[in-house]
N, C-alpha and C positions, 0 to 999 in steps of 0.2 A: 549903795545899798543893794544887799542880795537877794532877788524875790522870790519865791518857796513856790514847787513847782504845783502848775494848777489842778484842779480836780480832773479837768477830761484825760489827765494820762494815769489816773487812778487804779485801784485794783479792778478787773473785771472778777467778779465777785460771782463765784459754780456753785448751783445750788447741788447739796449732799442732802443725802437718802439715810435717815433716820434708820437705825440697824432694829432689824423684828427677828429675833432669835428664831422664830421659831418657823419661817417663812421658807416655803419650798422653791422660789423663784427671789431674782434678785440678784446683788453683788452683796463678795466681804472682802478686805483684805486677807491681807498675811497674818499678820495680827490677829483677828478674830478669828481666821478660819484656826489657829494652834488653841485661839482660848474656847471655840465652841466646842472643837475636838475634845478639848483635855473636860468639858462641864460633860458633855453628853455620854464621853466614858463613864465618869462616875455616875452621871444618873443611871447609866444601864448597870453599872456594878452593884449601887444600892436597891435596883428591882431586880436582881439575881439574887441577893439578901433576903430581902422579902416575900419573895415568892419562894425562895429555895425553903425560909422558915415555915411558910406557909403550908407548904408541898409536903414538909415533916413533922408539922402540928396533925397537918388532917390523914395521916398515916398511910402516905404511897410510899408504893415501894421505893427503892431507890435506883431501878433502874428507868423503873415508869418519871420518876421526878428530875433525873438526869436526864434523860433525852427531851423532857417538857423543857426544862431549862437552856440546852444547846438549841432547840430550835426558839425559843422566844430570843435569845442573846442574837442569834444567829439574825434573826430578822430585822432584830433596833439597830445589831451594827452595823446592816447593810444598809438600810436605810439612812441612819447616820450618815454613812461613810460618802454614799451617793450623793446626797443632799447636799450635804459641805462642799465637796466635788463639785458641784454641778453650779452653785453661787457664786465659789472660785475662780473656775475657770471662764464662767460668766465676766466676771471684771476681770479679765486677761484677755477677755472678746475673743472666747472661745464658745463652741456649742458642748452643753453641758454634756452630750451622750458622749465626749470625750472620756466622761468621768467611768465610765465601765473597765477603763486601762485597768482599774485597781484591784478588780479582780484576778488578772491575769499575775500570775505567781514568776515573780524576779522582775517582770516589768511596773509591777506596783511599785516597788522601792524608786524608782527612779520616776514613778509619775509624781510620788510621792514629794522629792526633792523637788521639782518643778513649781508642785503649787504652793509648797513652801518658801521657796529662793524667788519665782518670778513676781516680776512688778506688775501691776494689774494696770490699766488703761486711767489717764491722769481724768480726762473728762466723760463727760456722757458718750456712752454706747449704746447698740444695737438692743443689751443687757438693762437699759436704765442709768439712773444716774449713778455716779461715783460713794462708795459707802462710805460713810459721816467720820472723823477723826477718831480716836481708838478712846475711850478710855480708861481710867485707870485701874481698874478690875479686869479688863480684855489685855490690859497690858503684864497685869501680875500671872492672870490667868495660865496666858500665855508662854510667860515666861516661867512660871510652878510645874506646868504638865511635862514637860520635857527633862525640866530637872528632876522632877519627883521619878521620871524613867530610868533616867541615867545613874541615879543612887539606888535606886531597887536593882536595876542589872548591877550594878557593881556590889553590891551586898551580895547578892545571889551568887556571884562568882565569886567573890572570896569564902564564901564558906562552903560552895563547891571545891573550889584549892584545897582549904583546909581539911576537907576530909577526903582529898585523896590524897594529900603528904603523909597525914596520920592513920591513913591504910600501913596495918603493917608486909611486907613484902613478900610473898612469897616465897618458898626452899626451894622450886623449881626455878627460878630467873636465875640465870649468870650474869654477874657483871662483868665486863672487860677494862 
């Protein structure tokens, strides 16, 4: 008879950190940090809506409501940006003021890749505990933001293409 092995060599069971969207300290993974990015654009996009309406209901100008608008956006995405940042690289058991890289224009793109691609710390850190399993809306989230990017840029360049083939050519070009 085969005996089924015992409880003491059982799962050691890590307690996980319940995710608070909206929490300025803490960990996320990967996962969540693509689906809080991709929630928090849109919220910023739809209070650029509303305030943009707002700004042309109560009849500013439109340069006065344009620069009101660049500096509100201006300030949620930084904020955003940081934040996310800074919970990220948290569960990678890093110090969040890491997260300023992103400012820095050609080295954001690749800090970017970083907190995207890297794997975060499996147990408890310095950070807190390990943030809870994803689910399935941080999953779709996730995975909608970046495709919804990738079909806007490629829309956008094809009918960029298309109207510069259907430019008609100028009399001054030579062809060879």
């Amino acid at each position: 008879m085969i005996d089924s092995p015992s409880a003491d060599a059982a799962f050691v069971d890590v307690a996980v950190k319940p995710p608070k969207v909206f929490a300025a300290s803490g960990r996320i993974g990967r996962v969540r940090y693509l689906a809080y990015s991709f929630a928090g654009m849109v919220v910023v996009m739809l209070a650029v809506i509303v305030l943009g309406g707002g700004l042309g209901a109560a009849g500013a100008t439109q340069q006065v409501s344009g620069g009101l608008l660049q500096l509100v956006v201006g300030v949620l995405v930084l904020a955003l940006t940081l934040i996310l940042a800074r919970r990220r690289l948290n569960d990678m058991g890093h110090a969040g003021w890491w997260g300023v890289l992103l400012l820095v224009p050609l080295v954001n793109f690749a800090v970017t890749l970083w907190l995207v691609c890297a794997r975060g710390e499996v147990g408890p850190n310095r950070y807190g505990l390990p943030p809870a399993p994803n689910s399935r809306g941080a999953i779709v989230l996730a995975c909608l933001g970046p495709a919804l990017f990738i079909g806007v840029t490629l829309y956008s360049g094809r009918d960029a293409y298309r109207s510069y083939v259907d430019q008609p050519r100028s009399s001054n070009s030579q062809t060879f």
